[in-house]
mmCIF file of the C-alpha atoms, coordinates in Angstrom:
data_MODEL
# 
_entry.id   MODEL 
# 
loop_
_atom_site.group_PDB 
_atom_site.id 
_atom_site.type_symbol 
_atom_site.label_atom_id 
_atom_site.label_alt_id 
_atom_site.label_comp_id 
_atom_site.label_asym_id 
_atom_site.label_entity_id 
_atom_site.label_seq_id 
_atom_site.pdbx_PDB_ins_code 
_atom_site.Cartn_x 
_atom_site.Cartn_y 
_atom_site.Cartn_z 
_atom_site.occupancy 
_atom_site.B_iso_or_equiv 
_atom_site.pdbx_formal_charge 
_atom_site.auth_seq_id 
_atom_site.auth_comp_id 
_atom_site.auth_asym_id 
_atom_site.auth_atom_id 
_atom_site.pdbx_PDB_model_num 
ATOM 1   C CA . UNK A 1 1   ? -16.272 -37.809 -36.934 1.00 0.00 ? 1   UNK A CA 1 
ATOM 2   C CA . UNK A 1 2   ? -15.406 -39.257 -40.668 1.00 0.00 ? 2   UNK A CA 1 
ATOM 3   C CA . UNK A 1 3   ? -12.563 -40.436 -41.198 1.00 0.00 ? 3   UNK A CA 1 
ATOM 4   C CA . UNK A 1 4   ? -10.503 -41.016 -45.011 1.00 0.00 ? 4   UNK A CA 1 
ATOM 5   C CA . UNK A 1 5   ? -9.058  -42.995 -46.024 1.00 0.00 ? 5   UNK A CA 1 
ATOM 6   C CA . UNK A 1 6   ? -5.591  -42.133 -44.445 1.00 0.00 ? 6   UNK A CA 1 
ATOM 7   C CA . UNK A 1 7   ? -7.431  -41.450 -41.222 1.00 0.00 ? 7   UNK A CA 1 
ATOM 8   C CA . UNK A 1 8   ? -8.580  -44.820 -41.060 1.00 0.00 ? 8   UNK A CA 1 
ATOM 9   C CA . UNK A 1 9   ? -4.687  -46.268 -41.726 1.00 0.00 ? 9   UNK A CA 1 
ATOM 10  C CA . UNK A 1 10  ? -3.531  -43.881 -39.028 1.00 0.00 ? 10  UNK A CA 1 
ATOM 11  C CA . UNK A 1 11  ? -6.135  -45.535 -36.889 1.00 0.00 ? 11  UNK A CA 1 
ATOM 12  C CA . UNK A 1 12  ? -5.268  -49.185 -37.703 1.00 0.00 ? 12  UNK A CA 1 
ATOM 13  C CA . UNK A 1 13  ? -1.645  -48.029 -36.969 1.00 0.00 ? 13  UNK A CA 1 
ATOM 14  C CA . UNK A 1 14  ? -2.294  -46.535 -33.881 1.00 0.00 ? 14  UNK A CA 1 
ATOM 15  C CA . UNK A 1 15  ? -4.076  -49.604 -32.766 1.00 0.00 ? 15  UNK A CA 1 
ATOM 16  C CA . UNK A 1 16  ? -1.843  -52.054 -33.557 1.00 0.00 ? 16  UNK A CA 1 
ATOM 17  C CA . UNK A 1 17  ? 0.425   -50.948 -30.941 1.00 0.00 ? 17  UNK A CA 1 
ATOM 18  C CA . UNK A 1 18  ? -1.997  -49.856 -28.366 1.00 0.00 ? 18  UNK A CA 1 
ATOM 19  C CA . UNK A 1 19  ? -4.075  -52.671 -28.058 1.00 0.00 ? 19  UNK A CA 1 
ATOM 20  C CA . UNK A 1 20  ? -1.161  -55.153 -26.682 1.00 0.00 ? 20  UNK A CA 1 
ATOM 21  C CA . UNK A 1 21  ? -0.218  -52.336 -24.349 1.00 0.00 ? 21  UNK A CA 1 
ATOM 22  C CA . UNK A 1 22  ? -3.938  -51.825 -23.080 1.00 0.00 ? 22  UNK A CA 1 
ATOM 23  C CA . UNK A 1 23  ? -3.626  -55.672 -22.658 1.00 0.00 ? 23  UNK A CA 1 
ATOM 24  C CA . UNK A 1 24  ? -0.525  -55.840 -20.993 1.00 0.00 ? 24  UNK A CA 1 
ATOM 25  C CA . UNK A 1 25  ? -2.056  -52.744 -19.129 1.00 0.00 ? 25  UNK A CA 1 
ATOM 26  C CA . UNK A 1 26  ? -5.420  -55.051 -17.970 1.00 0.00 ? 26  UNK A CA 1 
ATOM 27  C CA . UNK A 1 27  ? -3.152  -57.470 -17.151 1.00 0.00 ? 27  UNK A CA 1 
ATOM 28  C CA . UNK A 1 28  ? -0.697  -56.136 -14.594 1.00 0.00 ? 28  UNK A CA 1 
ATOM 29  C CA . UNK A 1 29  ? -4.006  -54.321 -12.903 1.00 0.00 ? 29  UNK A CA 1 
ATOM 30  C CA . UNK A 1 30  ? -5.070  -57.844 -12.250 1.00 0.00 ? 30  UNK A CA 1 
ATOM 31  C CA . UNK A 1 31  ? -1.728  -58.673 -10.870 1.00 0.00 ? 31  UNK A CA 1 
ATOM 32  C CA . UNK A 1 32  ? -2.451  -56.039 -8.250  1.00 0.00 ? 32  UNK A CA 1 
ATOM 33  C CA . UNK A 1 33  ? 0.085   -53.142 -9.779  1.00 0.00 ? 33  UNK A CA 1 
ATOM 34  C CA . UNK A 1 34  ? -2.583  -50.461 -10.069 1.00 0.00 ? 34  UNK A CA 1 
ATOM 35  C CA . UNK A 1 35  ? 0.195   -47.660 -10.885 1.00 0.00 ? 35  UNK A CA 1 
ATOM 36  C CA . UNK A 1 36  ? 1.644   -49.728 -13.453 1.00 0.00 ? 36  UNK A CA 1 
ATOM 37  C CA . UNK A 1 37  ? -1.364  -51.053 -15.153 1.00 0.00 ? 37  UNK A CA 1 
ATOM 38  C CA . UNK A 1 38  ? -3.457  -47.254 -14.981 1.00 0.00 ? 38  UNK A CA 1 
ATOM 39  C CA . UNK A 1 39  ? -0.140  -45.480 -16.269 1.00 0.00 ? 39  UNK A CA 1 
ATOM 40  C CA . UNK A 1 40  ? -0.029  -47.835 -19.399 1.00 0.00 ? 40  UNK A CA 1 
ATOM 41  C CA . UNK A 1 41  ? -3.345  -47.743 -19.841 1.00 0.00 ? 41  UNK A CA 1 
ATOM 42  C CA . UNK A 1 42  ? -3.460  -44.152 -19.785 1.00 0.00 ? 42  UNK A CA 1 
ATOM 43  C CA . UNK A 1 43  ? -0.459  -44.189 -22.929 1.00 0.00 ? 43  UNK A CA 1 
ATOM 44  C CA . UNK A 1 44  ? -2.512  -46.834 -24.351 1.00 0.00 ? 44  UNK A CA 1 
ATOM 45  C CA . UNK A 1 45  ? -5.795  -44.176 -24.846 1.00 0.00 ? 45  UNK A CA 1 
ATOM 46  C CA . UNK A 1 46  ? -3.195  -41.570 -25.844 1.00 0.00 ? 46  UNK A CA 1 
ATOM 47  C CA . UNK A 1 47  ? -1.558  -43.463 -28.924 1.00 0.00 ? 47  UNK A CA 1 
ATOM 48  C CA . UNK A 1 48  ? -5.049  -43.744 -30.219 1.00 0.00 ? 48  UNK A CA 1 
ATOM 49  C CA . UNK A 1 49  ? -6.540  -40.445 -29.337 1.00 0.00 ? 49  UNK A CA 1 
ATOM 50  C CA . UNK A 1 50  ? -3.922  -38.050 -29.584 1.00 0.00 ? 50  UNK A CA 1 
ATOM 51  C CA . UNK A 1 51  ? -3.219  -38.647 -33.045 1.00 0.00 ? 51  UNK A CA 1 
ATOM 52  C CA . UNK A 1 52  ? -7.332  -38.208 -34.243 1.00 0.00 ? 52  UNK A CA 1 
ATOM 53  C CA . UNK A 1 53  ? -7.062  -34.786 -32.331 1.00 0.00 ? 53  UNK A CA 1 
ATOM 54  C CA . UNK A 1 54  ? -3.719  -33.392 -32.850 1.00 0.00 ? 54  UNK A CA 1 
ATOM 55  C CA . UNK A 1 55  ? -2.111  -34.776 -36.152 1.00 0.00 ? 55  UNK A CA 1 
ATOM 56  C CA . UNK A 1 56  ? -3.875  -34.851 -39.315 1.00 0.00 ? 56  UNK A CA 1 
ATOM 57  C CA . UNK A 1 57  ? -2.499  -36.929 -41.542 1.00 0.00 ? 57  UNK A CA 1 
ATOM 58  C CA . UNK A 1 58  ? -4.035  -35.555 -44.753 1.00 0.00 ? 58  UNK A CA 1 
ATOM 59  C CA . UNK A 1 59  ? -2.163  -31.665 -43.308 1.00 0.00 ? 59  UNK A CA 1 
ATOM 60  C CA . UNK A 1 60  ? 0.958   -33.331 -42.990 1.00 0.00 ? 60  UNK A CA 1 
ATOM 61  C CA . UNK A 1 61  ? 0.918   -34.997 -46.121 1.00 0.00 ? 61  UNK A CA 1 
ATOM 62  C CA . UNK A 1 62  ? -0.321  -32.320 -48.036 1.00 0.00 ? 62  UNK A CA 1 
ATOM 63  C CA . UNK A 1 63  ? 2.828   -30.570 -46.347 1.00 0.00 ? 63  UNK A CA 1 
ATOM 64  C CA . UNK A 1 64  ? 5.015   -32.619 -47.191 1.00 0.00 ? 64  UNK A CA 1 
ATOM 65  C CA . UNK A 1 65  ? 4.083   -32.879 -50.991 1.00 0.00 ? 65  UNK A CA 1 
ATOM 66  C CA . UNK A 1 66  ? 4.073   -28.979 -51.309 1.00 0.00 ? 66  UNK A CA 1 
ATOM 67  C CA . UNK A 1 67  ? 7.350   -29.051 -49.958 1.00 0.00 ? 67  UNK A CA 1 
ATOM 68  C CA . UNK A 1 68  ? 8.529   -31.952 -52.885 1.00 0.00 ? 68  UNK A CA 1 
ATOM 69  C CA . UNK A 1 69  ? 6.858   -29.562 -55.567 1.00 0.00 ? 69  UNK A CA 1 
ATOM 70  C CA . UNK A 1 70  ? 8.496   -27.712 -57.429 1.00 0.00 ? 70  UNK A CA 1 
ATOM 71  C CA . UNK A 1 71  ? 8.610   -23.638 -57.075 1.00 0.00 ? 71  UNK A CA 1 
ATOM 72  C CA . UNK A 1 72  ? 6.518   -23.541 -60.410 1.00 0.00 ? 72  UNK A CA 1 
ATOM 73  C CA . UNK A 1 73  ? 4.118   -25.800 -59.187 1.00 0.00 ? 73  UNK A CA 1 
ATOM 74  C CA . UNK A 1 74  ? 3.855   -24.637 -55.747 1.00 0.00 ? 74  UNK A CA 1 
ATOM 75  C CA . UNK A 1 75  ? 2.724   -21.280 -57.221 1.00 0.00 ? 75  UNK A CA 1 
ATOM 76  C CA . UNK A 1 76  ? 0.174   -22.836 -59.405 1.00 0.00 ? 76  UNK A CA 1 
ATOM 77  C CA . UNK A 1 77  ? -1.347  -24.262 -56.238 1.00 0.00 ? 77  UNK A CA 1 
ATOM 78  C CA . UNK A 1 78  ? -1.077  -20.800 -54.038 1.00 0.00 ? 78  UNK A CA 1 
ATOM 79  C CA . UNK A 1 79  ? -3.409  -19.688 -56.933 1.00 0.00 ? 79  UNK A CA 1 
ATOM 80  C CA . UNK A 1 80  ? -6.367  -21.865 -56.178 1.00 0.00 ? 80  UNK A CA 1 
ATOM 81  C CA . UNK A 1 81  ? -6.404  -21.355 -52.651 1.00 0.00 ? 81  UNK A CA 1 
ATOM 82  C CA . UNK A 1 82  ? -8.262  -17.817 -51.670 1.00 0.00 ? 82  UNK A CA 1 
ATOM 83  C CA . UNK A 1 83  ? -6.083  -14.796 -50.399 1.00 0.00 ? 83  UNK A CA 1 
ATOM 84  C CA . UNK A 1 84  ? -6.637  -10.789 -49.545 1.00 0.00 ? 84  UNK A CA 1 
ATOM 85  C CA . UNK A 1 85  ? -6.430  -9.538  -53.278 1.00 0.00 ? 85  UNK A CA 1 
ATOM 86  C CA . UNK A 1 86  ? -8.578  -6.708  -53.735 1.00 0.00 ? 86  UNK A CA 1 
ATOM 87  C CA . UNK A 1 87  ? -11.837 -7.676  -55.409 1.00 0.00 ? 87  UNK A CA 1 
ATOM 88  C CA . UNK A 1 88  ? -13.409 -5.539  -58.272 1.00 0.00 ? 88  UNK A CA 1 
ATOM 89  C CA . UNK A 1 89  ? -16.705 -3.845  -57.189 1.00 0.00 ? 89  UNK A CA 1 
ATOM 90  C CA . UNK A 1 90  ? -19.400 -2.964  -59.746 1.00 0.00 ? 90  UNK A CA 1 
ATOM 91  C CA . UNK A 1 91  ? -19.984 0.876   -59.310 1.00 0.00 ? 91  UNK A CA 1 
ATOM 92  C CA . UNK A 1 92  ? -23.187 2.648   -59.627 1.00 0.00 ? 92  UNK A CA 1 
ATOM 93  C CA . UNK A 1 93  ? -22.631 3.503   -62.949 1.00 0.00 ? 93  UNK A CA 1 
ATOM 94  C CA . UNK A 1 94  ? -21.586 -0.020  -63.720 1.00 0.00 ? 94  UNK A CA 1 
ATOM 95  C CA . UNK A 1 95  ? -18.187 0.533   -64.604 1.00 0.00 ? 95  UNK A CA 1 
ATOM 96  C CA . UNK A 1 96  ? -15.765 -1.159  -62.259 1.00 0.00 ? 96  UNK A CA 1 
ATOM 97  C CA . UNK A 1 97  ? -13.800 0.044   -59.688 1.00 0.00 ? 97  UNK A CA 1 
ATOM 98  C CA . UNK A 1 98  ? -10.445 -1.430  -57.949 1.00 0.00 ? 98  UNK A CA 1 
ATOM 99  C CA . UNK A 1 99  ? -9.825  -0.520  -54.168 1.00 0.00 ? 99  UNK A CA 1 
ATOM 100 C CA . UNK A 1 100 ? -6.445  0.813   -53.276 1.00 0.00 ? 100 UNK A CA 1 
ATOM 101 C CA . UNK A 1 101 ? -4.651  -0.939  -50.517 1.00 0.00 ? 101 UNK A CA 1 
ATOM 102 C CA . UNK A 1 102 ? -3.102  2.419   -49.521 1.00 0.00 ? 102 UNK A CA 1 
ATOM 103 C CA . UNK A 1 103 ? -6.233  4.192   -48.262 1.00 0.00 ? 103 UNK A CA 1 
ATOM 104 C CA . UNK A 1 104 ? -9.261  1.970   -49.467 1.00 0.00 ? 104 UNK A CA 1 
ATOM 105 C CA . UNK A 1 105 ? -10.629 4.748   -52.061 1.00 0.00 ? 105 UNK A CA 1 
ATOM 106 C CA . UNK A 1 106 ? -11.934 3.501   -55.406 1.00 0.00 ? 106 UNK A CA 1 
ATOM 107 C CA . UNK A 1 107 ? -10.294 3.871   -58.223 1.00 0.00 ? 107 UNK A CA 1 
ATOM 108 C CA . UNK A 1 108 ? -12.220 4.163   -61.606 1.00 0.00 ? 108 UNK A CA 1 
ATOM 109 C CA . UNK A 1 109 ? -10.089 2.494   -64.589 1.00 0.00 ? 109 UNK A CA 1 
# 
């Protein structure tokens, strides 16, 4: 798996908390409360993994920029992403034809 840059901040975050809970986790296993340490080190795996799998940070932030764009812009940007328009198709002849949407029969302009 590679990871951006944003991945690898998401990462560092998620670790920063999760490692002194796995710890804390390691620790009260070796006190003898098994429930207590497996549950937290279960959460502990789950802050960092969950996150990798589930969230993408470059979705959400590309998300949350469309949504600060303005409706201009945010059109520009529907452009150069690819959609269901109806392509032009050489004909035989070489002139080019359009497909209808209605019933899918070329149209010669």
């Amino acid at each position: 798996m590679r990871l951006g840059l944003t991945d690898m901040i998401g990462l560092a975050a998620s670790l920063i908390f999760a490692l002194p809970l796995a710890n804390y986790a390691i620790i009260r296993l070796f006190a003898g409360e098994v429930a207590l340490g497996v549950g937290l080190l279960v959460v502990a795996a789950a802050m960092v993994v969950l996150p990798q799998y589930f969230l993408d940070p470059g979705r959400i932030l590309r998300g949350l920029l469309a949504g600060l764009l303005p409706r201009q812009l945010r059109e520009i940007a529907d452009l150069d992403a690819p959609d269901e328009r109806p392509t032009q198709e050489p004909s035989i002849e070489g002139e080019q034809t359009e497909a209808t949407p209605e019933d899918g029969t070329p149209v010669e302009k």
